[in-house]
C-alpha positions in Angstrom: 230.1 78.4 156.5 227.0 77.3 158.3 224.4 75.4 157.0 221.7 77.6 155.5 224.1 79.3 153.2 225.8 76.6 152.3 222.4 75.0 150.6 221.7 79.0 149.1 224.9 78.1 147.3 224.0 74.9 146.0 220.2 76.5 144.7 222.1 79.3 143.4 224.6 76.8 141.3 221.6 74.8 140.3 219.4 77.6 139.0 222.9 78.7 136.9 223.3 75.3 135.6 219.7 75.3 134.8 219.5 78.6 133.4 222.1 77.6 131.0 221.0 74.4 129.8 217.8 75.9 129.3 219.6 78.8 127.0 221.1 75.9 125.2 218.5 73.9 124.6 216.7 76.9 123.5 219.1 78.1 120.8 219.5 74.8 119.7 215.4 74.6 119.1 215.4 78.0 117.3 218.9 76.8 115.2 216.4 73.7 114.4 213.3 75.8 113.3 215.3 78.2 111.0 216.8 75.7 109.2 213.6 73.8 109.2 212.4 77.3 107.6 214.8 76.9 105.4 213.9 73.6 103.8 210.5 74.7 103.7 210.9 77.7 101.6 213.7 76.5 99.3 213.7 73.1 97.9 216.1 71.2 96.7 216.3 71.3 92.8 216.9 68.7 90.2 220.9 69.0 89.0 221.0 69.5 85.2 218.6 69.6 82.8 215.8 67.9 82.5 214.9 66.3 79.5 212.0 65.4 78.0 210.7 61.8 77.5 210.7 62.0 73.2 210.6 64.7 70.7 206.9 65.6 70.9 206.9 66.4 74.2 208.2 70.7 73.4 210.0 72.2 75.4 208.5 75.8 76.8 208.9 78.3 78.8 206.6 81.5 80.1 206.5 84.2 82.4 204.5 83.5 85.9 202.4 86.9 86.2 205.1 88.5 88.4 207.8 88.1 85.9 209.7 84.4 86.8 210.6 82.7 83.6 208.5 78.8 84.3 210.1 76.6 83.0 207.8 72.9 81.2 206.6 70.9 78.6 203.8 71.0 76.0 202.6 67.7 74.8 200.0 68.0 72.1 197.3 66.4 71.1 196.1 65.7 67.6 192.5 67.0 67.4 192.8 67.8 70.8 189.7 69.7 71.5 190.5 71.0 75.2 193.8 71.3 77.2 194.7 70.1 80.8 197.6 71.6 83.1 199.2 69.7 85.3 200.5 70.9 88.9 202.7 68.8 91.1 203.5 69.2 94.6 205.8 70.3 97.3 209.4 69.3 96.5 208.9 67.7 93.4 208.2 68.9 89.9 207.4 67.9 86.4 208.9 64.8 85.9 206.8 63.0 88.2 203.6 63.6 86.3 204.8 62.5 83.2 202.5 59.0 83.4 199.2 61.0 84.1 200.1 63.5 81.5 201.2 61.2 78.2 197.8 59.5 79.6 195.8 62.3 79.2 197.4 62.9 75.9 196.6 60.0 74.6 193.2 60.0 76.0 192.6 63.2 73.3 194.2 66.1 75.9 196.4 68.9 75.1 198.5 69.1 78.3 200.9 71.6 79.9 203.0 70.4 83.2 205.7 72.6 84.5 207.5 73.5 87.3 206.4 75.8 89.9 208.9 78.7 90.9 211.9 77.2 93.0 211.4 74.1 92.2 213.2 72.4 88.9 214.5 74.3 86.3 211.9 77.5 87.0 213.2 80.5 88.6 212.5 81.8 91.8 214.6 81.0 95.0 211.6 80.3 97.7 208.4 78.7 97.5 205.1 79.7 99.2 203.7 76.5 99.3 200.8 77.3 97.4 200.2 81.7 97.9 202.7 82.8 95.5 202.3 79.9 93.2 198.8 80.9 91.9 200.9 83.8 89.9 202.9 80.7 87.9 199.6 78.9 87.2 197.8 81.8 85.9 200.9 82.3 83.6 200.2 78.7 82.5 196.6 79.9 81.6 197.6 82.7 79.7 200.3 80.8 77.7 197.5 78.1 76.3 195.1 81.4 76.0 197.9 82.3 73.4 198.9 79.6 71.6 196.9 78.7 68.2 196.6 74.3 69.8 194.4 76.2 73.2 193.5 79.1 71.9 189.7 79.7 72.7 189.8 75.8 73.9 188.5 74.8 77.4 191.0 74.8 79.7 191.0 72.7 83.1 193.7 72.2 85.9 194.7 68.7 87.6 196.5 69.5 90.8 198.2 67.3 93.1 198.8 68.2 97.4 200.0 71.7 97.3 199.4 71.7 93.2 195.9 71.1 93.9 195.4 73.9 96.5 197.1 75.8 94.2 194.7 75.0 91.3 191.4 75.7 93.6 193.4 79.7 94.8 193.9 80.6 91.3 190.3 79.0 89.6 188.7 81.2 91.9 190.2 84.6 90.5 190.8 83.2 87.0 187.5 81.9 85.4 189.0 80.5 81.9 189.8 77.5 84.3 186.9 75.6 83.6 187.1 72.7 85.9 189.4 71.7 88.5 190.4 68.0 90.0 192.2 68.5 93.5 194.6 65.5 94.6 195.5 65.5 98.4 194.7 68.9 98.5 194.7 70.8 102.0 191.8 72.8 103.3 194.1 75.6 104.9 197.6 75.7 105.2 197.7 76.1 109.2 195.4 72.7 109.3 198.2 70.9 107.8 200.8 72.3 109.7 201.0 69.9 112.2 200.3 66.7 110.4 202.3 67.3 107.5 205.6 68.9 109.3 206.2 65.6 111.4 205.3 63.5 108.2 208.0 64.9 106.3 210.2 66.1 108.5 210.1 63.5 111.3 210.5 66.8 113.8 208.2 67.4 116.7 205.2 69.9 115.7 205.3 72.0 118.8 207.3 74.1 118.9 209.6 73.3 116.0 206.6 73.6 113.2 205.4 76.6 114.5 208.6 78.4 114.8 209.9 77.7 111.9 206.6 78.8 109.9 207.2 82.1 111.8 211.1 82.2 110.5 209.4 81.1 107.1 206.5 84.0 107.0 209.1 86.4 107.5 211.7 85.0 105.0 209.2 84.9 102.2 206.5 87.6 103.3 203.7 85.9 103.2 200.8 84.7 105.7 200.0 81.2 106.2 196.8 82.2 107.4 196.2 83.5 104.0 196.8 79.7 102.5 192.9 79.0 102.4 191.6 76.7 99.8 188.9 76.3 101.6 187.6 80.2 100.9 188.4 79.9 97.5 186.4 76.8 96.2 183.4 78.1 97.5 183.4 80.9 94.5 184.2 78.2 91.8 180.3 77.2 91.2 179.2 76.8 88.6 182.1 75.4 87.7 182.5 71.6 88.2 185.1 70.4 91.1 186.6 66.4 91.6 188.4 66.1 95.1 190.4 63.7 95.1 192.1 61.6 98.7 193.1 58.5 100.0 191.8 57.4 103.0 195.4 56.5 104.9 197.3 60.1 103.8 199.3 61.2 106.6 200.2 64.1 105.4 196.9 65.8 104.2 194.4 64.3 106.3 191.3 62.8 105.1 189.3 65.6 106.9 191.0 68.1 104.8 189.0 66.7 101.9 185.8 66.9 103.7 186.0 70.3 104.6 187.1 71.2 101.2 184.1 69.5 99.8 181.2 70.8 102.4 182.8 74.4 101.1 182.2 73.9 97.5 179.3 74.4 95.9 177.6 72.7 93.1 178.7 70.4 91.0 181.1 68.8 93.2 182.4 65.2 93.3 184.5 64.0 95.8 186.4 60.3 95.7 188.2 59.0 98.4 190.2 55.7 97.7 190.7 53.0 100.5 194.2 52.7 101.6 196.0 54.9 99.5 198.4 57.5 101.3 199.2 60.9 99.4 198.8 61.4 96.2 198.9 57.6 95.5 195.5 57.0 94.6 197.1 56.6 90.7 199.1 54.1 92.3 196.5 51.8 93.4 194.8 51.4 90.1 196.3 53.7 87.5 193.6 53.5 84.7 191.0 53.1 86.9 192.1 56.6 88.3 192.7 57.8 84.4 188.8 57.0 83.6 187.6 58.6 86.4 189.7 61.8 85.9 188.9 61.4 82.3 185.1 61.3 82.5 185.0 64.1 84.9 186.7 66.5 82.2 185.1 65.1 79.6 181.3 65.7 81.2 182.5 69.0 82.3 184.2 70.9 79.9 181.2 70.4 77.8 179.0 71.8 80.4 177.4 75.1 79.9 178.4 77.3 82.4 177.1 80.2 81.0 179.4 83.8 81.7 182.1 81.9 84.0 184.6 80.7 82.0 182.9 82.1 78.5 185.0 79.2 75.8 186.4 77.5 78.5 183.2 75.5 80.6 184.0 73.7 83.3 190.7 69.1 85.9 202.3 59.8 88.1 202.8 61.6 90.2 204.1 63.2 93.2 203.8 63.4 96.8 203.5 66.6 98.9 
């Protein structure tokens, strides 16, 4: 064999044993994003029941518009001349906003917390992180619309990360929301991608995030493009809006609240709070946070906001 072959034989055996580590490395990033896919559309659920803290908080349960049973927890107020609903995050559910909600009960609130579909003891296999979602809060609206505490009372919705992007989607179609307060809340969906994928996941971004939002997208059958807080605040005016953030989240980056907040129109309040990650602006100072969530309701849902939300004027905790 002379020479020159001898080295064709070599780059030949090279390029095979390149080829197939590439092919291997390959699957094993596409085997990574769709079970990355997986996590993201289906949490992980709470075994057993969950029960409530004491008698007076009621058990409930009502249908999301497209027909999942929610499952939550009424806590009413005597005299309570308005009612709040609660929304937690991404992976986690009810339980955690117990201390915000027997607050605001106690601070003269009817409130409603429940668990979004997938997540807890709702129905519903896969989540949408926040598209899909907007069905189970407007279910929540209707249920107080129907019960004789809420009925004809002023309704507003305190929503935490992908809770509070859910609140602003479903406020703008649904105008007996009368006020909204938006915790960690993202601008759009595809903006958090990055950020909040190698937060949570402690995956690279690119290419894992990406592919597995594509595996995602076609598991559930939505768009994240269509994930766009940002669109929907803009039609809330004239009803009032509180954007919450802390200035350290690594999740939901600061900037997110700024773009949310240059969208919306008037009034619009937004508080950021030094040093606090997401969702743990409660943490820092928890009835400092109460009185400011508690004098934004209270100044708004006595505002007159004329046809928009006609009887309803223009809202512990999770993490994403």
């Amino acid at each position: 064999m002379d020479e020159s072959r001898g080295k064709r034989l070599q780059w030949a055996r090279a390029l095979r044993a390149g080829a197939l580590a590439a092919s291997g490395i390959g699957a094993g990033m596409l085997g990574v994003s769709a079970y990355a896919a997986y996590r993201l559309s289906r949490p992980r659920r709470c075994p057993g029941e969950i029960e409530p803290v004491d008698e007076s908080h009621e058990r409930i349960r009502f249908p999301s518009t497209d027909g999942f049973q929610m499952a939550g927890w009424f806590l009413p107020s005597a005299g309570g001349s308005s009612a709040v609903i609660l929304c937690h995050g991404f992976h986690t559910g009810r339980r955690e906003m117990l201390p915000i909600a027997t607050a605001l009960r106690s601070r003269g609130y009817h409130v409603l917390l429940f668990d979004f579909r997938a997540h807890g003891e709702s129905e519903g296999s896969w989540t949408s992180c926040g598209l899909l979602e907007t069905r189970d809060l407007e279910g929540a609206v209707r249920y107080l619309l129907a019960r004789p505490e809420t009925a004809g009372k002023p309704i507003a919705v305190v929503g935490f990360s992908m809770g509070g992007a859910v609140a602003l989607l479903t406020a703008a179609r649904v105008t007996e929301i009368g006020a909204v307060v938006a915790d960690s809340s993202f601008a759009t969906f595809q903006g958090v991608l990055s950020t909040g994928f190698r937060a949570l996941y402690g995956l690279p971004s690119f290419p894992i995030a990406n592919l597995a939002l594509w595996f995602s997208e076609r598991l559930i059958g939505v768009r994240a493009d269509d994930i766009r807080p940002i669109d929907a605040i803009a039609e809330l005016s004239p009803r009032p809006v509180l954007l919450i953030h802390g200035t350290e989240d690594r999740i939901v980056p600061l900037s997110e609240a700024y773009l949310l907040y240059e969208s919306a129109g008037e009034p619009r309040e937004l508080w950021t709070v030094a040093g606090t990650g997401h969702v743990e602006a409660h943490l820092q100072d928890f009835q400092g946070y109460l009185d400011r969530v508690d004098g934004f309701l209270k100044k708004s849902l006595t505002r007159d906001t004329g046809a928009a939300g006609r009887g309803t004027t223009p809202a512990d905790s999770c993490r994403s």
